[in-house]
N, C-alpha and C positions, 0 to 999 in steps of 0.2 A: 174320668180323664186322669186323675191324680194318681191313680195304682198305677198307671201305663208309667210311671215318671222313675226312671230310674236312676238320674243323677241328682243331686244333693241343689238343691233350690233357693236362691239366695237372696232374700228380700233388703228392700232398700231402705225402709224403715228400721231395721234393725241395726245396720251398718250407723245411722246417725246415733241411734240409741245410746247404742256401747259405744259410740267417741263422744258423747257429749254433747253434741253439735245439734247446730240445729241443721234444717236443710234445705238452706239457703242456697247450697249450691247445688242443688237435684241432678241428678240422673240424666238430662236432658236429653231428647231424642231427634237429630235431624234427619230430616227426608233427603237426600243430598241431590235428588231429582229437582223439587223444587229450592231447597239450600233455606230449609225453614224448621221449625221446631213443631214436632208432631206431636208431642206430649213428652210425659217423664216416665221415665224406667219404675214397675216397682213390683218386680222379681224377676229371677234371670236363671238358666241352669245351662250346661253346655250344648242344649240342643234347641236352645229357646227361649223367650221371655213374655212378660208383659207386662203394656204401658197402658196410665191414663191420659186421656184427653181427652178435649172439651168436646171434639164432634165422634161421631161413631166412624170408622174407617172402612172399607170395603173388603170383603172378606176373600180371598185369591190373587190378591195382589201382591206382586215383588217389588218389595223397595229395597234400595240401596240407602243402608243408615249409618249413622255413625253416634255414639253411644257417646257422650261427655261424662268421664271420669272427676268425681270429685277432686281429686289429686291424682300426682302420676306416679305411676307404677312400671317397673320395666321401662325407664323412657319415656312412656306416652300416657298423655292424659285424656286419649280416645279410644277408643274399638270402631272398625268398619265392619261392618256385616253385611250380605246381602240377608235379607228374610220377605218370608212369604206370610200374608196374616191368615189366619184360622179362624175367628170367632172374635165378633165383637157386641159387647153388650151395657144397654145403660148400666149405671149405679144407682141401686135404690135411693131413694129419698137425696140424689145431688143432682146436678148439672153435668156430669162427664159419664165417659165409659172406660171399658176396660178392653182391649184388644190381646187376642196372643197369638204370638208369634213363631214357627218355627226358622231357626237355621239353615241357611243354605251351605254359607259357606264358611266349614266349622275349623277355625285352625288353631294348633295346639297354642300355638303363642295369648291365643284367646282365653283360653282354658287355663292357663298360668298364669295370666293376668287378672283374670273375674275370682281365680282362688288365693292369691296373693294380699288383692284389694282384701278379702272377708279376712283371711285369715290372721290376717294385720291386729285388723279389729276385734277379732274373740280373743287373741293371744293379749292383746290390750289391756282388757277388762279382765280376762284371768291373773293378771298380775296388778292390779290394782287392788 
């Protein structure tokens, strides 16, 4: 699956990394169907992503999410997405899985804002 990935992959552990920070304010993912927290972000590319959480999710389903921004960017400190899930699978040796995600509804403003948030942060650390 990894070769198929053409755009530049952005993990969320690393974004805490280079700021220092811990992360305390994760990724958060809600289902805005039910207006609840589906697990956390922890990678993302312009065509997709993937969260964990505690239960496994049902694989073909379309949700409607919204992405909590650790800080804002561009104005907003969320992303709405419609996506579909793909594949979901425990974690060895934890209690959670790992689900991914593709994109439905992919807009540039998205793409400017998921490269903004990283870019912040490598730019950060190169000058540190």
């Amino acid at each position: 699956m990894d070769e198929q990935r053409q755009n530049q992959r952005w993990k969320t552990a690393e974004y805490f990394e280079r700021r220092g920070s811990s992360n305390s304010k994760k990724f958060d993912v809600i289902d805005l169907n039910i207006n609840q927290s589906i697990g956390h972000l922890i990678d993302l590319n312009s065509d997709g992503m993937r969260l964990q959480s505690e239960e496994a999710l049902e694989k073909g389903v379309i949700f409607k999410l919204r992405i909590d921004l650790p800080e804002e960017i561009k104005g907003s400190d969320q992303l709405l997405i419609d996506a579909r899930s793909l594949w979901s699978k425990k974690i060895d040796n934890q209690k959670s899985y790992h689900t991914g995600f593709e994109f439905l509804s992919k807009l540039q403003s998205h793409n400017e804002i998921i490269r903004l948030l990283f870019e912040k942060v490598i730019t950060a650390q190169t000058v540190e």
